[in-house]
MIFIZA-959414 format. One record per residue: residue in one letter; x, y, z of N, C-alpha, C in turn. Coordinates in steps of 0.02 Angstrom, whole numbers, plus 50000, padded with zeros to 5 digits. Each point is the difference from the previous one (the first is absolute). Layout:
AXYZXYZXYZ;...
END
This chain:
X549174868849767499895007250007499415002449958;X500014999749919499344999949969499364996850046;X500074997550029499474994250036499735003950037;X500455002650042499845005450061499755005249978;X500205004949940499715004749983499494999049959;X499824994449958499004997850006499825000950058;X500034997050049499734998650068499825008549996;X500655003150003499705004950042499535006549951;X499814997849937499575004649963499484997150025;X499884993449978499324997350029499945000550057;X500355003250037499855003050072499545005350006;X500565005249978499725007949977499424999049962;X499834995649946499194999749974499484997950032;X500144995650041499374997150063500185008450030;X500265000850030499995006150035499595004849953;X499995002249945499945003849984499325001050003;X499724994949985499144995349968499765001450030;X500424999250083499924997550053499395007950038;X500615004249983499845006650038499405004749920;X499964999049962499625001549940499404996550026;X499574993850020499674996250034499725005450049;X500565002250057499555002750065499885007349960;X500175003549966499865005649978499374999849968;X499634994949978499524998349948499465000850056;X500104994350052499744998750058499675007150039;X500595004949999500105005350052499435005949981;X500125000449886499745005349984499494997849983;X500094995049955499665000349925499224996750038;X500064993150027499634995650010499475003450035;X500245005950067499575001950052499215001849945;X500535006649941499625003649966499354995649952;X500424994749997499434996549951499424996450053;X500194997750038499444999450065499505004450012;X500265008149990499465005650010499624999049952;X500245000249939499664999949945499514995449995;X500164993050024499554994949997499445002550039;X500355000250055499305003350032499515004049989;X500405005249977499275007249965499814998249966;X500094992249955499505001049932499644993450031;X499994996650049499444997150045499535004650043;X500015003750006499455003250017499475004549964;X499394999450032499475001849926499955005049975;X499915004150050500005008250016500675003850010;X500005004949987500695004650059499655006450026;X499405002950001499805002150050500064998650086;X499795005550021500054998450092499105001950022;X499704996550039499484997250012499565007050049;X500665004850026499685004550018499815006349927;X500164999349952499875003649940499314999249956;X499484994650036499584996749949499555005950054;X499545003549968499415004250008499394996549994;X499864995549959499414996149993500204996049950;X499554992650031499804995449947499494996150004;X499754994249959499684997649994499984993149992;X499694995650033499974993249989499424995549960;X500034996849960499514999749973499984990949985;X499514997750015500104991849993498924999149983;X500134993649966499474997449971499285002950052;X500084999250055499345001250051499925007549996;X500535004150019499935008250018500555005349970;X499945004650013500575006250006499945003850034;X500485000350035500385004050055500545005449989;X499715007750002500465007650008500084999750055;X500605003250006500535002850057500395004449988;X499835005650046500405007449995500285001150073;X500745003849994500335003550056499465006050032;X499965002450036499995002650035500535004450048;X499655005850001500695002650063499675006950034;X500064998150078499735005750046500105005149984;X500805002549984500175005649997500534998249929;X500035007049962500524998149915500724999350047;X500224994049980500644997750015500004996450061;X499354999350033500004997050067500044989149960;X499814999950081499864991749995499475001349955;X499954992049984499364998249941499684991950019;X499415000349978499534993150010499945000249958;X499454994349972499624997449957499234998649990;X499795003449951499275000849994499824994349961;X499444996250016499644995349941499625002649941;X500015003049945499355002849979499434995449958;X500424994550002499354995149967500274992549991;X499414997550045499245000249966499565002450060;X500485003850057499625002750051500545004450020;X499715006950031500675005750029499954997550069;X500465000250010500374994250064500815002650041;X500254999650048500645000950016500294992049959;X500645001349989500074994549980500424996150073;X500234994049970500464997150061500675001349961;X500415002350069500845002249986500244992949983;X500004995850043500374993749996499784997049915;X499484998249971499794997149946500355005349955;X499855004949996500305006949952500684998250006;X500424999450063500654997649970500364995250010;X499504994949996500334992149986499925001149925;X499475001349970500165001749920500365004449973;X500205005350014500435005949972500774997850016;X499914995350060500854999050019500234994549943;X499394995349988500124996049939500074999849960;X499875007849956500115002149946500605003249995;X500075005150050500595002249978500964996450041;X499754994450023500534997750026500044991449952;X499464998849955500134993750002500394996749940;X500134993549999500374999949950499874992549954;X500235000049929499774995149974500644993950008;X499514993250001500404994449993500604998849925;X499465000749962500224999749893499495001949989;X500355000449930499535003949949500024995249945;X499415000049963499774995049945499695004049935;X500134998249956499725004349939499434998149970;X499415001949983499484994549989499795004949920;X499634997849973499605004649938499085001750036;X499865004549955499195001850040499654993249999;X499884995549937499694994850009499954995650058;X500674997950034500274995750083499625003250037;X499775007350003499855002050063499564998450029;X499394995949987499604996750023500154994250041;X500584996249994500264995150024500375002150081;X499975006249983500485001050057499465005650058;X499224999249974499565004250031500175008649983;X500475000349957499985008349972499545002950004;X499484996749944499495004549962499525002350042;X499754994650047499375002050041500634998950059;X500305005950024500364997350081499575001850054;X500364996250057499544999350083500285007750022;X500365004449982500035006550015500175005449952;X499925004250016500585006949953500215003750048;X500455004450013500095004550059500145004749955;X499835006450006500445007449966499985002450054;X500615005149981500245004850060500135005149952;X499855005050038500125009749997500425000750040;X500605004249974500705002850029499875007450011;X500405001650061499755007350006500305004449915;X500504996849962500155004749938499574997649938;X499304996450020499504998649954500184992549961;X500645000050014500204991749963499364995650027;X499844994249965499724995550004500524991749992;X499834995450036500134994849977499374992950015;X499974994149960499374995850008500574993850024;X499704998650030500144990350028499394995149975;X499914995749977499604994949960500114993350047;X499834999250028500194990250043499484997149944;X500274994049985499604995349976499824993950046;X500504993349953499664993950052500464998750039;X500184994750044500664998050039500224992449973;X500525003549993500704994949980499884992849995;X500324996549982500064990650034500215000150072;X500375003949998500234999450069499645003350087;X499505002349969499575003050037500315006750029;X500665000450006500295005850023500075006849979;X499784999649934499995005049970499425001949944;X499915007049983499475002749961500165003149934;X499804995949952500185005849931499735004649979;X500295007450009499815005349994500345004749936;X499895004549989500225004649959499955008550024;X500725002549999499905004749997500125009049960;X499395001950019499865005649929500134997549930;X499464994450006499914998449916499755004249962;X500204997949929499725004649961499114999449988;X499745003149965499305000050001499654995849946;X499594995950016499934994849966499765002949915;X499945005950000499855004049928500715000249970;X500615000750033500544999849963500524995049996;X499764995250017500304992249991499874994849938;X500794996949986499664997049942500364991150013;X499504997249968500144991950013500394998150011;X500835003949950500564997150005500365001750053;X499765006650035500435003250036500214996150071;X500625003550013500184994950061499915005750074;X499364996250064499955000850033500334998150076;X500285004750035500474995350054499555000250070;X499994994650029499574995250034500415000950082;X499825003150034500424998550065499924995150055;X500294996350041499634993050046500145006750060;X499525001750046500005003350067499724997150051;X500055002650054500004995750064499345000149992;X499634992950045499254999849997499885003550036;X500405004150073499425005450040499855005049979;X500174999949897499845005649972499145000050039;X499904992549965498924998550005499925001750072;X500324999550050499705000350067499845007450019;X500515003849957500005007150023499355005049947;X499734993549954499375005349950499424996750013;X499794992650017499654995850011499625001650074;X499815004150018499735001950072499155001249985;X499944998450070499065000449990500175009350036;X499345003349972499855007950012500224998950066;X499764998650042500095002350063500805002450009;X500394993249989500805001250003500325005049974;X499815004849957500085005749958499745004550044;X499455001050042499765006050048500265000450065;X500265005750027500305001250049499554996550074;X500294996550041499584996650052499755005250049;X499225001650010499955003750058500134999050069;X500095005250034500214997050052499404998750061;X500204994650031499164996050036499795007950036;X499234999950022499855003150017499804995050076;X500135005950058499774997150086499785005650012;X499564995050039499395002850025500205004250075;X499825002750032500015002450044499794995750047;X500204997150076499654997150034499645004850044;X499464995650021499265005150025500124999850061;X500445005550038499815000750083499474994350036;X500274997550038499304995250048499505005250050;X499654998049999499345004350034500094998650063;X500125005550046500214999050093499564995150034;X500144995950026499604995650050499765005850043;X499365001050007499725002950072500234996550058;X500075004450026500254998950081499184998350049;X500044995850032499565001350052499615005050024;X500425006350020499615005550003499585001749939;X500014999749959499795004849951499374993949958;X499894995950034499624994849983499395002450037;
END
């Protein structure tokens, strides 16, 4: 009888574990999933909020401002330099969707000295963006990974005037179509005109016999 009534606590305790387990599962776990998530992504802006920015890599720099027909209407995109230009919609938001939707692999802590190693100091881009409430934020890509899949970037570092040797810098690995979406020759940045046709030229009447 003792025998049986072990049995049946260690029953009720698997049970208990049992159902404590899916509750963990049900609440706790979902929430920590979110969490993981929001602190993988770089930004928390939304991509229709950026008013202008700027791209800037070793060859050129490139401004870009909203536009809008009418206040509160639709809006485009203007080039203003290094030529005033329509811009292209599609290029404008293959990069803006990347910024504000994308997300990091890990994060690595480096000191200012590393950053050379990792293409910091001199990087293959910078991006800043203007928020319509004046916020700013910078993206930094440096070099790409071992693995080729990814780009080490930083974002909204501090300014290299207020950094100090020891300090610890965090290093993000991001997708490489960060480079595909800043790495464009001018043209791909200017809105495509559309072909121009020609008019075809009426044929000139065959004379008739009579009139010969």
């Amino acid at each position: 009888m003792k025998l049986q009534k072990n049995t049946l606590v260690l029953i009720a305790v698997a049970l208990s574990m049992t159902g404590l387990v899916a509750l963990f599962e049900m609440q706790v776990s979902p929430k920590q999933e979110a969490a993981k998530e929001e602190k993988q992504k770089i930004f928390a802006f939304k991509s229709d909020r950026v008013q202008f920015f700027t791209v800037k890599t070793p060859e050129k720099i490139l401004t870009f401002e909203r536009v809008y027909a009418t206040k509160g209407g639709k809006s485009s995109w203007e080039m203003k330099l290094p030529v005033q230009a329509h811009a292209s919609q599609a290029s404008v938001d293959f990069l803006l969707d990347r910024l504000a939707t994308g997300k990091s692999d890990r994060t690595i802590n480096i000191t200012a000295a590393q950053l050379p190693e990792y293409g910091l100091d001199q990087p293959q881009a910078t991006v800043t963006v203007k928020l319509d409430n004046q916020e700013t934020h910078r993206l930094v890509l440096g070099k790409t990974d071992f693995s080729g899949r990814f780009l080490y970037a930083q974002a909204n570092p501090p300014s290299a005037s207020s950094q100090n040797s020891a300090q610890n810098l965090p290093v993000l690995l991001v997708p490489f179509d960060f480079k595909n979406a800043v790495q464009r020759p001018l043209s791909e940045w200017k809105k495509a005109e559309a072909p121009k046709t020609d008019k075809p030229q009426k044929p000139s009447p065959t004379p008739s016999p009579e009139n010969k």
